[in-house]
C-alpha positions as CSV (number, residue, x, y, z in Angstrom):
1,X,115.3,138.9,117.7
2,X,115.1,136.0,115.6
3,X,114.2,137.0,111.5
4,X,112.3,135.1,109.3
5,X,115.0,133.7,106.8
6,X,112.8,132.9,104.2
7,X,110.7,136.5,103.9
8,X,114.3,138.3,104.4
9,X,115.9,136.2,101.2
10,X,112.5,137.1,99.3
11,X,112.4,140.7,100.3
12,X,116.4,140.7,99.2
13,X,116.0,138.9,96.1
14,X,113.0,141.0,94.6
15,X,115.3,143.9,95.2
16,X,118.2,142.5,93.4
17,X,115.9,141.3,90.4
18,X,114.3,144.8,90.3
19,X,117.8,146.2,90.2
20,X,118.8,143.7,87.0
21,X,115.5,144.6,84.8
22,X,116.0,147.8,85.4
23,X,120.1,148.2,84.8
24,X,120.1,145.8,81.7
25,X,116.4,147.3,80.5
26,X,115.1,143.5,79.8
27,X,111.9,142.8,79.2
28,X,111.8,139.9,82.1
29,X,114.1,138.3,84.3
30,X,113.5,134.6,85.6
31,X,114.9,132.8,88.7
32,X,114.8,128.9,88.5
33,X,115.6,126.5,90.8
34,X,117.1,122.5,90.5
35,X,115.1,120.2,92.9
36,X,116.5,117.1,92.8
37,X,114.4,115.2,93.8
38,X,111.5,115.5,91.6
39,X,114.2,116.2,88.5
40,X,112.9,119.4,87.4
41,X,113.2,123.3,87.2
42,X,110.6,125.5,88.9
43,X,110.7,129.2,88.8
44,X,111.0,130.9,92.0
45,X,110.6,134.2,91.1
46,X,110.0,136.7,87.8
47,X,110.3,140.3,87.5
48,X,108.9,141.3,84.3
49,X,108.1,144.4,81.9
50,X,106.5,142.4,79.3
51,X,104.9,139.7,81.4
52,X,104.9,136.3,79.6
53,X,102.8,132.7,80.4
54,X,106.0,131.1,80.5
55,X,106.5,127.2,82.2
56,X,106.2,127.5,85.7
57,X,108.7,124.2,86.0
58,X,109.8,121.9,83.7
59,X,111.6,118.3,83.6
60,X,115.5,118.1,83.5
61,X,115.5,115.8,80.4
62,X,118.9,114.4,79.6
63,X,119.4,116.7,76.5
64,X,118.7,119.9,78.8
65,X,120.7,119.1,81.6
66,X,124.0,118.6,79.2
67,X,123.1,121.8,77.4
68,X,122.8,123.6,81.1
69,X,126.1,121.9,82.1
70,X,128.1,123.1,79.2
71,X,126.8,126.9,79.6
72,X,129.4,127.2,82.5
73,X,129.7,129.7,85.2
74,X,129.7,132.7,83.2
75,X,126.8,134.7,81.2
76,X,126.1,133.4,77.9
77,X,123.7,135.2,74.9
78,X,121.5,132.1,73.6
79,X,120.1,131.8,70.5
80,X,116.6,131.9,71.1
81,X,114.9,130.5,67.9
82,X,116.7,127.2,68.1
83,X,117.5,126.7,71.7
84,X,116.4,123.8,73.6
85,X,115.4,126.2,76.4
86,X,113.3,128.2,74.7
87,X,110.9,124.9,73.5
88,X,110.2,124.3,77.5
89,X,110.5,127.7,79.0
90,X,108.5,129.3,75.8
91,X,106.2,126.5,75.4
92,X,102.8,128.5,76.2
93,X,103.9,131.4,74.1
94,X,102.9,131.9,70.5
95,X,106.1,132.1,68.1
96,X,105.2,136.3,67.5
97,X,105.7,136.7,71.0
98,X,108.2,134.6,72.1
99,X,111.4,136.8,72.6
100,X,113.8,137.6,70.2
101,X,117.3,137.9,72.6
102,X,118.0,135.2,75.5
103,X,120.5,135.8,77.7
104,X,121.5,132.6,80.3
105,X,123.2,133.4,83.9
106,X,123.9,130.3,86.4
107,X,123.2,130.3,90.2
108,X,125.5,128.4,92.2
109,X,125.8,127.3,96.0
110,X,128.8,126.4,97.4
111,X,130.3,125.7,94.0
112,X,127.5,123.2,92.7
113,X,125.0,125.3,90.2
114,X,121.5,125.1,91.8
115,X,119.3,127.3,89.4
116,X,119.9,130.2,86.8
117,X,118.6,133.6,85.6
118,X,116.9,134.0,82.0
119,X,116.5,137.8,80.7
120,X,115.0,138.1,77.7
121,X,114.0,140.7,75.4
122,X,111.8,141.6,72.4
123,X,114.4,142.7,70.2
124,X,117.0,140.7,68.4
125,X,120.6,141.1,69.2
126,X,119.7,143.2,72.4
127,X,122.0,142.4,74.6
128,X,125.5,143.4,74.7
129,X,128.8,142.5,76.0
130,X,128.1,145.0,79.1
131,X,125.3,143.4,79.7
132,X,126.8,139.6,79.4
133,X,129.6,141.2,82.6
134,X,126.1,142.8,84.9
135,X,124.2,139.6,84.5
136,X,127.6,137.5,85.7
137,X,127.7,139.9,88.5
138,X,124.3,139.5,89.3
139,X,124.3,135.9,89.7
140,X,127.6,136.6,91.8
141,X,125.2,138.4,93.9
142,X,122.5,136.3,94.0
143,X,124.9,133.4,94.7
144,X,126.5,135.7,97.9
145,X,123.3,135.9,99.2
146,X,122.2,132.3,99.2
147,X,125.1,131.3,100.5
148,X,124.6,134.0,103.5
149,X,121.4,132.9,104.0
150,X,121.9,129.4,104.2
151,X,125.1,130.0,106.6
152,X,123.2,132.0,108.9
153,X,119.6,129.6,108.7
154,X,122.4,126.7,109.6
155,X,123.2,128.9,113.2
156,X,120.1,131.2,113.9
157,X,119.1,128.8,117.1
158,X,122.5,128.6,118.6
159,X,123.2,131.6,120.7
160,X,122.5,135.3,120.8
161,X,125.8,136.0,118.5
162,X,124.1,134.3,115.2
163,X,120.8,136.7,116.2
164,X,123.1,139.3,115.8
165,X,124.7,138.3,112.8
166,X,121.0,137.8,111.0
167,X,120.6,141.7,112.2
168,X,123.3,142.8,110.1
169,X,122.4,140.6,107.0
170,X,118.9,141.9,107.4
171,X,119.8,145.8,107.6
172,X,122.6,145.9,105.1
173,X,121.0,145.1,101.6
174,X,122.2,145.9,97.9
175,X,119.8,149.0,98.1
176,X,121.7,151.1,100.3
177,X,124.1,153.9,99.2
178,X,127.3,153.3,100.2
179,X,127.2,156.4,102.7
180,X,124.0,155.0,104.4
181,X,125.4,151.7,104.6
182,X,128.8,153.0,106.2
183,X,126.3,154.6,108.5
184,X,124.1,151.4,109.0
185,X,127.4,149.6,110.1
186,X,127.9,152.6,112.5
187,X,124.3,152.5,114.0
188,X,124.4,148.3,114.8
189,X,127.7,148.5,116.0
190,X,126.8,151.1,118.7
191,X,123.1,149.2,119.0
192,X,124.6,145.8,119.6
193,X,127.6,146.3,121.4
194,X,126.7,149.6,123.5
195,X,130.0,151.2,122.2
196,X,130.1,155.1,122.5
197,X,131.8,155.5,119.4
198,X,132.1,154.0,116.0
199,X,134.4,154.4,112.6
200,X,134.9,152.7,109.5
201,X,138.2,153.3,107.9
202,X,138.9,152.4,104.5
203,X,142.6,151.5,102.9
204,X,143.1,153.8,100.1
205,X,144.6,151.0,97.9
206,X,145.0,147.8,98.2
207,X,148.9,147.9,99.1
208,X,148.7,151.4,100.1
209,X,150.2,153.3,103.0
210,X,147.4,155.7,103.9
211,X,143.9,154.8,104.9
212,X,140.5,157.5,105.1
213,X,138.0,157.8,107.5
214,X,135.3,157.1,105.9
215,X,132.2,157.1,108.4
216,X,131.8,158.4,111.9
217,X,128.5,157.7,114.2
218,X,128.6,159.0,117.4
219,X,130.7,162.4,118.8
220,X,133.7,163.2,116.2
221,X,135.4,164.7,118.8
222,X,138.3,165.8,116.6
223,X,138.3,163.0,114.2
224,X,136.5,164.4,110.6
225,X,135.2,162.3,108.0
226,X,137.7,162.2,104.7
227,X,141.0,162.9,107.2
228,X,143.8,160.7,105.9
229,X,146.5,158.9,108.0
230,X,149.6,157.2,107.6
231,X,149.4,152.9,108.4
232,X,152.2,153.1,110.8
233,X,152.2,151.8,114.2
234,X,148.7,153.0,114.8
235,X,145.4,150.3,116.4
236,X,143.6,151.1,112.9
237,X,147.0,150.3,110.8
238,X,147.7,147.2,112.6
239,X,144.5,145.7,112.2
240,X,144.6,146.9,108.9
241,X,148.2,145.2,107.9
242,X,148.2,142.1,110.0
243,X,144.2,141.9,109.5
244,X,143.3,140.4,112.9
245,X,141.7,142.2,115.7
246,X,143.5,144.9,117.4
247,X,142.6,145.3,121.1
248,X,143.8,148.8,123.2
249,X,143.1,149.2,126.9
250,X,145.1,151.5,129.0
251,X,146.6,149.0,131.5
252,X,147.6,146.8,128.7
253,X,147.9,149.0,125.7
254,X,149.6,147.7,122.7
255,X,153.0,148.4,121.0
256,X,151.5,151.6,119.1
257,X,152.2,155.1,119.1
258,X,148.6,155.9,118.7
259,X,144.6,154.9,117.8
260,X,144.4,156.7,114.3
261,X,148.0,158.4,114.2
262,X,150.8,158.2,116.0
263,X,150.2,160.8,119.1
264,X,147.1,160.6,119.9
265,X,147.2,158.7,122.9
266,X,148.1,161.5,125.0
267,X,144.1,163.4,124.5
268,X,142.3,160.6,123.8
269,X,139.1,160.7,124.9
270,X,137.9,156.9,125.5
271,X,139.0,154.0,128.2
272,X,139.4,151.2,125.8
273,X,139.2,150.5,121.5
274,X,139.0,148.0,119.6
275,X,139.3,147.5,115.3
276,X,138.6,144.6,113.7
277,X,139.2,144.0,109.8
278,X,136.8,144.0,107.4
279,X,138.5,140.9,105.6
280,X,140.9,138.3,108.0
281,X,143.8,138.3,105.5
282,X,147.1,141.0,106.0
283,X,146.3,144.4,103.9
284,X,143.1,144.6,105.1
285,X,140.3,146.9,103.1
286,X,139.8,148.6,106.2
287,X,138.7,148.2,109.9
288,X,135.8,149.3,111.7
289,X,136.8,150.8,114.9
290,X,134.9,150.5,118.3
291,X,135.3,152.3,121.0
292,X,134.4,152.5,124.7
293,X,133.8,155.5,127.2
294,X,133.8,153.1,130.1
295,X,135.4,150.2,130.9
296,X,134.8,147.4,128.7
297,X,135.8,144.2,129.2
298,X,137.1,142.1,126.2
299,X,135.6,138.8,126.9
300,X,135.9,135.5,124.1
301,X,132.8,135.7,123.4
302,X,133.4,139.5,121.6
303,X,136.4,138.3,119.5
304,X,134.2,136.1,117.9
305,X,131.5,138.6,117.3
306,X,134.1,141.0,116.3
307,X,135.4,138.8,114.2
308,X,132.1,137.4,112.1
309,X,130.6,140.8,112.1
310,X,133.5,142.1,110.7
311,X,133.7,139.6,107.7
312,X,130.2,139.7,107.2
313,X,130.2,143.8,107.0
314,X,133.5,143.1,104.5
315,X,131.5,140.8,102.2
316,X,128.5,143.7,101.9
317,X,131.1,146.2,101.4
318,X,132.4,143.9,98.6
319,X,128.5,143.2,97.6
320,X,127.8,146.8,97.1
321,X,131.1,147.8,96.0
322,X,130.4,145.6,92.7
323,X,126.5,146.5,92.7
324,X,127.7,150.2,92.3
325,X,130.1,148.9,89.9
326,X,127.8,147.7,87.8
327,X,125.0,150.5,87.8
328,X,127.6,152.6,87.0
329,X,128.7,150.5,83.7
330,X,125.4,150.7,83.0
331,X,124.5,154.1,83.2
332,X,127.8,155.8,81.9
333,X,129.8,156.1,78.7
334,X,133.5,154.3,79.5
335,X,135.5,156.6,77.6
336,X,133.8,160.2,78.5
337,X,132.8,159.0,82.2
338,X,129.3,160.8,81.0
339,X,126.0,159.9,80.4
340,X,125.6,157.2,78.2
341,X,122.6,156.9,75.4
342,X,120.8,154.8,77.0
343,X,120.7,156.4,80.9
344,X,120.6,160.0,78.8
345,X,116.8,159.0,76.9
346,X,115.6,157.4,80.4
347,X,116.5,160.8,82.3
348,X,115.5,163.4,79.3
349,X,112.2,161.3,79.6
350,X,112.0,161.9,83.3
351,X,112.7,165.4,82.7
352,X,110.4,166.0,79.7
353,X,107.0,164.8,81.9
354,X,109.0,166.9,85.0
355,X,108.8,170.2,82.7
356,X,105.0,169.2,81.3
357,X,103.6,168.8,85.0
358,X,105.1,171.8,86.5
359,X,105.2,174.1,82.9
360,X,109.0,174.6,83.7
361,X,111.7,175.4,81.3
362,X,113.2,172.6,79.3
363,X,116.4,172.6,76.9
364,X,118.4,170.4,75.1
365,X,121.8,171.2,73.3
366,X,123.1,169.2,70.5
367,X,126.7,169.2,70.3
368,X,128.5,167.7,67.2
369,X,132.5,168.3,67.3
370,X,133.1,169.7,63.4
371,X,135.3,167.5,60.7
372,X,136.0,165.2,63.9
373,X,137.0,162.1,61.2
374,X,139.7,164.4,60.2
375,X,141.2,164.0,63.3
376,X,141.0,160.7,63.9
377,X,142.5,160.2,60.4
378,X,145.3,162.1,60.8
379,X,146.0,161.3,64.2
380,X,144.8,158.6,65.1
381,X,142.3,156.7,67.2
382,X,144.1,157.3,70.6
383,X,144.1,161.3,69.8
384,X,140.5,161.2,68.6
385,X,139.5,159.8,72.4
386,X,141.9,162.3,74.3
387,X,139.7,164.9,72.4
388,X,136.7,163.4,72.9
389,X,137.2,162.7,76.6
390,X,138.6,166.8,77.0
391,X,135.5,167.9,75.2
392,X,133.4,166.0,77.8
393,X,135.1,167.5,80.5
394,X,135.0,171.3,79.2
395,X,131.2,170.7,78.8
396,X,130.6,169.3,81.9
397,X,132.6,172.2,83.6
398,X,130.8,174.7,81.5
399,X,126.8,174.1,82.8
400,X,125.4,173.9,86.0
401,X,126.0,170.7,88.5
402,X,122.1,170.3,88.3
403,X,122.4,170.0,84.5
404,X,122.6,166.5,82.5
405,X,124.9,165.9,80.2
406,X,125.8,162.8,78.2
407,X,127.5,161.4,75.0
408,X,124.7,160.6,72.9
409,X,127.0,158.4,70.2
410,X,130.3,159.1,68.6
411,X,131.1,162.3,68.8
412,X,128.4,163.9,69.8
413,X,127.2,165.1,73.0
414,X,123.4,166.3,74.7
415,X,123.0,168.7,77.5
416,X,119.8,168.5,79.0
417,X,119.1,172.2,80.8
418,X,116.5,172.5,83.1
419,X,115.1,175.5,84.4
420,X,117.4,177.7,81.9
421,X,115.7,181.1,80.6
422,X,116.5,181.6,76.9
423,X,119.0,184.0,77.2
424,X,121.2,182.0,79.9
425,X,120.8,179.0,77.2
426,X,122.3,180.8,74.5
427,X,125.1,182.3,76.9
428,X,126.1,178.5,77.7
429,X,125.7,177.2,74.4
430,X,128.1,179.9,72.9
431,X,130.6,179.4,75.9
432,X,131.0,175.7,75.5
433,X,131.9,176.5,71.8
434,X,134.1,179.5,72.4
435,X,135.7,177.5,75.2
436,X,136.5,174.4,72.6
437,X,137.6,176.5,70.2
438,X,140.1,178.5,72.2
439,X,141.3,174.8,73.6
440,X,144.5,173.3,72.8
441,X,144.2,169.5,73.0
442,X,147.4,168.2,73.4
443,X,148.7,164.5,73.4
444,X,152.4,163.4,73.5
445,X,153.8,166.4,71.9
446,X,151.0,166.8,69.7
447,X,148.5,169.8,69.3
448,X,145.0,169.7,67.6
449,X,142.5,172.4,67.4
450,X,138.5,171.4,66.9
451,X,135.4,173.3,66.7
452,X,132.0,172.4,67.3
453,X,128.3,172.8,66.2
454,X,125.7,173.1,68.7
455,X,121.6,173.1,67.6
456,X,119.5,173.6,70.6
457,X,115.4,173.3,71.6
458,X,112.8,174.4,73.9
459,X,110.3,172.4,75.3
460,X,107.4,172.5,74.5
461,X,108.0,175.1,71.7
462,X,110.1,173.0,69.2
463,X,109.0,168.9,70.7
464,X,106.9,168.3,73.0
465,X,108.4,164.4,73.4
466,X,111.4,163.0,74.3
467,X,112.2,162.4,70.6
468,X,110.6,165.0,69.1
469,X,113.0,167.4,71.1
470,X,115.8,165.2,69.8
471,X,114.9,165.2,66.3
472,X,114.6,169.3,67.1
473,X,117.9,169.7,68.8
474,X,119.5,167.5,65.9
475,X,118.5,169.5,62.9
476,X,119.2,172.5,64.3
477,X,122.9,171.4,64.7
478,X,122.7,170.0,61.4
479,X,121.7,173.7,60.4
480,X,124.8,175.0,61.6
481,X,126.8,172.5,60.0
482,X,125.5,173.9,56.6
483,X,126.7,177.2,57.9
484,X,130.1,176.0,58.5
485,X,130.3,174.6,61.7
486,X,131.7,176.5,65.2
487,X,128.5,178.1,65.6
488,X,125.0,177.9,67.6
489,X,121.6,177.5,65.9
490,X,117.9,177.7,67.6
491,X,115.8,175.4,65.8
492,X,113.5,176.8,63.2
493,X,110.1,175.3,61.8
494,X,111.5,173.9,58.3
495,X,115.3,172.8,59.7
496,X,115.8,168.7,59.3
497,X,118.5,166.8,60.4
498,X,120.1,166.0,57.1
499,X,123.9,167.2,56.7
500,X,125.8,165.9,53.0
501,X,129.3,167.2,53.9
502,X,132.3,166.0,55.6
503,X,131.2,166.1,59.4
């Protein structure tokens, strides 16, 4: 049963790097290493869009190890024309190529930095404070999981428990969704320990009183997946409260009224349970709950294992829990929970070559709330995002759930319809406006009416690219604008996205 360590950490880290090009939308990302002995950098590993010659290691002189000292723990933007990194890292490139934003992310193991990450880009002034937070977290990450690894590769020989452990590092990676990874937890809990049943169930807060099911493998047998229950005197809220292994057999049961709420001893269906936390500290994050159609003997040897699995399976909840974190700061707008820009071109682009291949219907709405300055004049800035937030939500309630829609900058939104005949596009286009219209937006005691100007486009009949259908889209709001706003325009040959008035 024994893994190979070193293919494992390779196969995990080209995942996670994959994951950092792609969420940031870098050009490259680089992995270097310390070796002390030799005194020098060496990269490890490179996951690139723009592939680059760039210094497969490089000498620690005195000047760069100060400068790497004093970048600290946290993400830094470097400034790549002057840096002392980019003279050694760089060195092969020519001065047109070399790239124009640096951002700098260390790698630490057991508190002692080790190596960093390097993404770069072609553009100046690419990267953002968003992206200074992802590439912290994924050197958090990357950190976790050298740490793991080195933890485990420490014990792998000892006894059949570490063979275990490696199983569960292998199986549960940063690439699962979080249901198939509740369910992964499931499937080598039942495969390693021959239990009949098994359950995650998560706290709802962090000092809450209620805790969900979150994940059942094996026969529900009553129990559903989302059913709430109260933390009171029950094997899942003890573990959860005191966060130490909760044990239940019927000859020796503990002082609770029930397994999941109080009362269900009387029906229920198994000899013996037990839950251990997913963190060892009181107000658990939840428990994963085992349980036993025959007799099962509780031996020392399974408190340990309960106990290490169920840390390790609370670290990868953690793990995931901020890798979902930060693909979704990266794909959505913070304010409207839509969409953002950047995740709106990269799926109208997927959509655009979807409609070309199959000759499917393609739309895209242009929304542009009317004399929206006004407001935020007037108002102020905290009314102007209550309206702007609203407005997101009575579009999004207004299309299809198969439709994309996104806040494309300020205050203006896209809606991406796919599949729509002309006639149903038109319908939804003039609902979203009547519905805005008719809204009362009201803040603190405050009312504010706003209208809204939509321009829509077919593909391929008005752009036949990504931007093309943008531009489209775009000038036929702009059209309705000149109109007077509160109104829906089909682009016309002839319309341009030019608007001189008060928007």
């Amino acid at each position: 049963m024994l893994v190979d360590l070193n293919a494992l950490f390779v196969n995990q880290l080209t995942l996670l790097m994959k994951s950092a090009v792609s969420i940031s939308g870098c050009d490259n990302v680089y992995y270097y290493t310390w070796h002390s002995d030799k005194k020098e950098y060496s990269l490890q590993k490179a996951e690139s869009v723009k592939p680059l010659n760039v210094a497969s290691r490089f000498t620690a002189t005195d000047e760069i190890a100060k400068t790497l000292a004093a970048l600290g723990q946290n993400a830094v933007v470097l400034p790549p024309a002057s840096h002392v990194l980019t003279s050694v890292i760089y060195a092969e490139v020519s001065p047109e190529e070399q790239p124009k934003s640096l951002l700098f992310s260390a790698i630490f193991f057991n508190n002692i930095p080790i190596g960093f990450l390097l993404f770069d880009h072609s553009k100046p002034d690419f990267f953002a404070a968003s992206d200074l937070e992802q590439a912290t977290t994924v050197s958090e990450l990357l950190s976790a999981q050298i740490n793991s690894f080195q933890y485990l590769d420490l014990f792998r020989e000892r006894c059949d428990l570490y063979s275990i452990m490696l199983e569960v590092n292998t199986n549960l990676t940063v690439a699962v969704s979080k249901e198939d990874f509740l369910t992964e937890i499931g499937r080598i809990a039942k495969y390693f320990l021959k239990c009949d049943r098994a359950v995650i169930a998560l706290r709802q807060d962090t000092f809450g009183t209620r805790y969900i099911v979150d994940a059942i493998d094996g026969d529900p047998d009553g129990l559903e997946i989302g059913a709430d229950f109260p933390i009171e005197r029950t094997l899942v809220g003890r573990a959860i409260e005191k966060g130490r292994i909760q044990l239940y057999k019927p000859e020796s049961p503990p002082p609770i009224y029930g397994i999941y709420k109080p009362g269900d001893l009387d029906d229920y269906p198994f000899n013996s349970a037990v839950a251990f936390p997913l963190t060892n500290e009181p107000n658990s994050s939840g428990v994963l709950v085992l349980e036993f159609s025959e007799s099962h003997e509780i031996v020392d040897a399974d408190i340990k294992l309960f106990g290490m699995i169920g840390l390790n399976l609370g670290a990868a909840l953690n793990r995931l829990n901020m890798y979902e974190a930060m693909k979704e700061n990266a794909t959505t707008d913070a304010l409207t929970h839509l969409f953002n820009s950047r995740s709106l071109h990269e799926r109208l682009t997927e959509e655009v070559a979807r409609a070309r291949r199959y000759q499917s219907a393609l739309t895209i709405l242009f929304l542009d709330l009317d004399k929206f300055k006004a407001v935020n004049d007037t108002y102020g800035h905290l009314m102007g995002d209550f309206v702007l937030r609203d407005t997101a939500r009575i579009i999004k309630e207004n299309v299809r759930t198969g439709d994309i829609v996104g806040r494309y900058g300020g205050e203006e939104f896209v809606v991406i319809l796919i599949n729509a005949v002309a006639d149903d596009v038109i319908k939804t286009a003039e609902r979203i406006r009547d519905r805005i219209a008719e809204y009362q937006f009201e803040m603190d005691g405050q009312v504010v009416h706003v209208k809204i100007s939509i321009g829509v486009a077919q593909f391929p009949r008005d752009g036949d690219t990504e931007d093309t259908l943008i531009q489209s889209a775009d000038a036929a709001m702009y059209a309705t604008k000149r109109k007077g706003g509160n109104d829906v325009t089909l682009y016309q040959p002839g319309m341009h996205p030019k608007y001189n008035s008060q928007s």
